[in-house]
Residue frames relative to the residue before (quaternion, step in Angstrom):
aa qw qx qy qz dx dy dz
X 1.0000 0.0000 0.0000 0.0000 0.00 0.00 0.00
X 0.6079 -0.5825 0.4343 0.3202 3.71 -1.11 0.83
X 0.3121 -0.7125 0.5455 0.3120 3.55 -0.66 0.49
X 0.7171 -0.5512 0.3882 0.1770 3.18 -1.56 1.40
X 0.8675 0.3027 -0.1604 0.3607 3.18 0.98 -0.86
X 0.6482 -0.5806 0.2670 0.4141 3.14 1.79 1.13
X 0.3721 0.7552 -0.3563 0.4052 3.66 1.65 -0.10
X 0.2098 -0.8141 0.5219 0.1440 3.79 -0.17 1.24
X 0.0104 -0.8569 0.5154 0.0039 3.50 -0.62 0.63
X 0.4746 -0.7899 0.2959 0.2515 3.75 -0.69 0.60
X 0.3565 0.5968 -0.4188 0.5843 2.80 1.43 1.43
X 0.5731 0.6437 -0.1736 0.4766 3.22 1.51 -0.38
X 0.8118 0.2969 -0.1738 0.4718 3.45 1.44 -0.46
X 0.8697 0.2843 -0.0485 0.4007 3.25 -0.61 0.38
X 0.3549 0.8477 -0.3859 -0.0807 3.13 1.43 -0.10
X 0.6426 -0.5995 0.2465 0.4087 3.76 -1.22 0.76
X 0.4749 -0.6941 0.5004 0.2055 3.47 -0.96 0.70
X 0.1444 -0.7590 0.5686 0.2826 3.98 -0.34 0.64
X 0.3781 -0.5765 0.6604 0.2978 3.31 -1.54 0.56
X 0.8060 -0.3033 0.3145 0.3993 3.46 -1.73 0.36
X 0.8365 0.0146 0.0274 0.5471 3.50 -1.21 0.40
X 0.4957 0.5858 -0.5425 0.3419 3.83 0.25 0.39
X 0.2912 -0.8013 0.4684 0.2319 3.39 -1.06 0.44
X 0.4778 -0.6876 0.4296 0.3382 3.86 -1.09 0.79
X 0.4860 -0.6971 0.4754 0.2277 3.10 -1.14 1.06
X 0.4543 -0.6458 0.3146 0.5269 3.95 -0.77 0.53
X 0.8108 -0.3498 0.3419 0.3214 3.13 -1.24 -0.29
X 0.7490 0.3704 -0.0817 0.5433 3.34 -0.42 0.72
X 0.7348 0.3980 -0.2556 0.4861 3.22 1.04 -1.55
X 0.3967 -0.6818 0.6142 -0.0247 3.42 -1.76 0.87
X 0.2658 -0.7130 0.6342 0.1371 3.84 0.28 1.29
X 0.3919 0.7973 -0.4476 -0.1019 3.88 -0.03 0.01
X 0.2027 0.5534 -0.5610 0.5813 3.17 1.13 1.40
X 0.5912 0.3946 -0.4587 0.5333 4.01 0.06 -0.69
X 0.7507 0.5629 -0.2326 0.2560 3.10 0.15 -1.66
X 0.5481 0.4475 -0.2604 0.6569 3.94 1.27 -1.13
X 0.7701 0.3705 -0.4068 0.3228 3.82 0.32 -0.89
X 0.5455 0.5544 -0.3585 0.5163 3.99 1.24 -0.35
X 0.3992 0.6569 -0.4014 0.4980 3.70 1.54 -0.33
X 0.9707 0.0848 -0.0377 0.2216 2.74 -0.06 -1.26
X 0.2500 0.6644 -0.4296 0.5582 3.07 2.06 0.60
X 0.6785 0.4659 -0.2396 0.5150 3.67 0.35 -0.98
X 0.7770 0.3759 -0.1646 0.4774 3.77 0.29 -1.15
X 0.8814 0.0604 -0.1340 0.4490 3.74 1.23 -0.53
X 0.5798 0.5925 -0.2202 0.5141 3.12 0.98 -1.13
X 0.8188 0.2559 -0.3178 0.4039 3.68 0.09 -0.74
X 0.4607 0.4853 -0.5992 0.4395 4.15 1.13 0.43
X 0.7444 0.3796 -0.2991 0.4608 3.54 0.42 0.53
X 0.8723 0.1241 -0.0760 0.4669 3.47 0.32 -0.68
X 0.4103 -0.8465 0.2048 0.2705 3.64 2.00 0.52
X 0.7725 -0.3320 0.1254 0.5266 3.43 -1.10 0.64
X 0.8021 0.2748 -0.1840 0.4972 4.05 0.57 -1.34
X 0.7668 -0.4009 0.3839 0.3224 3.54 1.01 -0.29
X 0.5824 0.7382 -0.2016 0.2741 3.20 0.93 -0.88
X 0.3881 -0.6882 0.5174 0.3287 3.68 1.66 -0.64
X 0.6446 0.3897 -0.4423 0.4868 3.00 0.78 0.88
X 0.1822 0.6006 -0.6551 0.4207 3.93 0.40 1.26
X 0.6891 -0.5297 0.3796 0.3168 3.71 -1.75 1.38
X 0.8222 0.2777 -0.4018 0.2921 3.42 0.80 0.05
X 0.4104 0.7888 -0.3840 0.2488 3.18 1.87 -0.52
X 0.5902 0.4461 -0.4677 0.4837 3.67 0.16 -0.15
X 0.6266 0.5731 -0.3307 0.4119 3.83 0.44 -0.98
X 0.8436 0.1683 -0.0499 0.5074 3.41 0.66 -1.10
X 0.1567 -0.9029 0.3623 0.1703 3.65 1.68 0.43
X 0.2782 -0.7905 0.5259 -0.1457 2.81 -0.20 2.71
X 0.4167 -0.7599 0.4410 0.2333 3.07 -0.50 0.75
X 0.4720 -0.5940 0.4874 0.4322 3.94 -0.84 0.66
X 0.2661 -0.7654 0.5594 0.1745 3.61 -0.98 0.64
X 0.6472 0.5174 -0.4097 0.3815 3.60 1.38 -0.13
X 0.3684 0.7341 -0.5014 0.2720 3.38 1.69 -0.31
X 0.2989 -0.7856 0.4839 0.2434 3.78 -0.94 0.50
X 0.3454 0.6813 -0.3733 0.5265 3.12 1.65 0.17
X 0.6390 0.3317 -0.2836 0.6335 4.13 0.31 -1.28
X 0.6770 0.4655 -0.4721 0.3197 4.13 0.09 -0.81
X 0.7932 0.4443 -0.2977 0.2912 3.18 0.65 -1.16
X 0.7635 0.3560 -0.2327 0.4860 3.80 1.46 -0.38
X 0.6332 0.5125 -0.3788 0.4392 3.09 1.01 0.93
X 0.1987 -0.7729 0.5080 0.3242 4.11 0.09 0.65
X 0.7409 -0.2519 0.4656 0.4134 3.08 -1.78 -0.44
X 0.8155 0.3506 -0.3252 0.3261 3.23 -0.04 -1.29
X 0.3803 0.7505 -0.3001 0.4494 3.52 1.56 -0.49
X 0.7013 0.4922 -0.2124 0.4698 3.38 0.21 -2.08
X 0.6713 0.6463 -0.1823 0.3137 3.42 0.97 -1.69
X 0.6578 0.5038 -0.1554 0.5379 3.51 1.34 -1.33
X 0.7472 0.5586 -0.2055 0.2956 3.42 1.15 -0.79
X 0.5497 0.5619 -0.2583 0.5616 2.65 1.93 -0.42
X 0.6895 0.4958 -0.3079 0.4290 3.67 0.84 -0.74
X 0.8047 0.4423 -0.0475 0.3931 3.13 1.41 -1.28
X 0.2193 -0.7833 0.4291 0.3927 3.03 1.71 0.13
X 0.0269 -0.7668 0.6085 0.2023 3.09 -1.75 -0.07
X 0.7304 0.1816 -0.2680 0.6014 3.63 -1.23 0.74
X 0.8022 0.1693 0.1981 0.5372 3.57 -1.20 -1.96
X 0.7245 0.4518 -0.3473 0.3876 3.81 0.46 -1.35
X 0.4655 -0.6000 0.6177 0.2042 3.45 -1.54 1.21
X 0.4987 -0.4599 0.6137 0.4039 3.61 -1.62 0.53
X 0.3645 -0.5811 0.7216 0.0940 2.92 -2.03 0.23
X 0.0449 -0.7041 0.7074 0.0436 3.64 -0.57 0.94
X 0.1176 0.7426 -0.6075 0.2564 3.50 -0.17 1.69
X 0.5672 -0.4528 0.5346 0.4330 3.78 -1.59 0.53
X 0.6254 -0.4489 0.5102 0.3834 3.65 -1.50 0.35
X 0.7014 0.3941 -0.3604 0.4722 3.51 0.46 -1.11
X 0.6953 0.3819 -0.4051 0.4545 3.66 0.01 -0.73
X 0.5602 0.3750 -0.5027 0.5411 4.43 0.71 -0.04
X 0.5854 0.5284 -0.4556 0.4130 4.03 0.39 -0.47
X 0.8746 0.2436 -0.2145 0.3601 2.99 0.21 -1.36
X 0.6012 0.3386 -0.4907 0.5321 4.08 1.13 0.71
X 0.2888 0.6794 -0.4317 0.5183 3.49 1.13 0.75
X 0.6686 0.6396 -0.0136 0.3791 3.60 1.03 -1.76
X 0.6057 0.5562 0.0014 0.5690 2.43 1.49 -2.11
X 0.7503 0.3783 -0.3009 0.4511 3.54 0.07 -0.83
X 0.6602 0.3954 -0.4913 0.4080 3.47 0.91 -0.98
X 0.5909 0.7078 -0.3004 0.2443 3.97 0.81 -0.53
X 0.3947 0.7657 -0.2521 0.4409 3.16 2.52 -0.58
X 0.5901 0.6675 -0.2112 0.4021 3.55 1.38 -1.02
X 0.7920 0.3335 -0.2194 0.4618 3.20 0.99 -1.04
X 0.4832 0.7245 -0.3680 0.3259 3.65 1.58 -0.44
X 0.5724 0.7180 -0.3063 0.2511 3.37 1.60 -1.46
């Protein structure tokens, strides 16, 4: 609710938009593991494998990224797998020296690529 006394607050702007079937975070509270993991989807991960995943990001062809929404690659690959791959790079891909939570939650993320297709 707007404060009474006309008092802007940064809750007041912008508020976050939910995407379909996501769920709202409580109040107050701050996913910031999601948040570090959309970091770095945006800042690395997607010059390869592109905004939705798909392996199509300016470099993915060069280093032929694999589509992550394919349900084929989802189904024969686990979590913990996906998880290592990020830390451990693979082929062309650089490790990632990320927090655990912030490899979970683009872990999450990828499995969420499936339904985008």
């Amino acid at each position: 609710a707007p404060d009474p006394t006309g008092e802007w607050s940064p809750q007041d702007h912008d508020p976050p938009t939910q995407q379909q079937g996501a769920q709202a975070q409580p109040t107050g509270k701050v996913d910031v593991a999601a948040q570090l993991a959309e970091t770095a989807w945006a800042q690395t991960c997607s010059q390869c494998h592109g905004p939705m995943g798909r392996g199509d990001g300016p470099n993915g062809a060069l280093v032929k990224a694999p589509d992550l929404t394919d349900a084929d690659w989802q189904a024969k690959v686990s979590d913990q797998e996906i998880a290592q791959r990020i830390r451990a790079g693979k082929g062309l891909m650089s490790p990632n020296d990320l927090p655990d939570s912030t490899i979970a939650a683009l872990v999450t993320r990828i499995r969420a690529l499936r339904a985008r297709r």
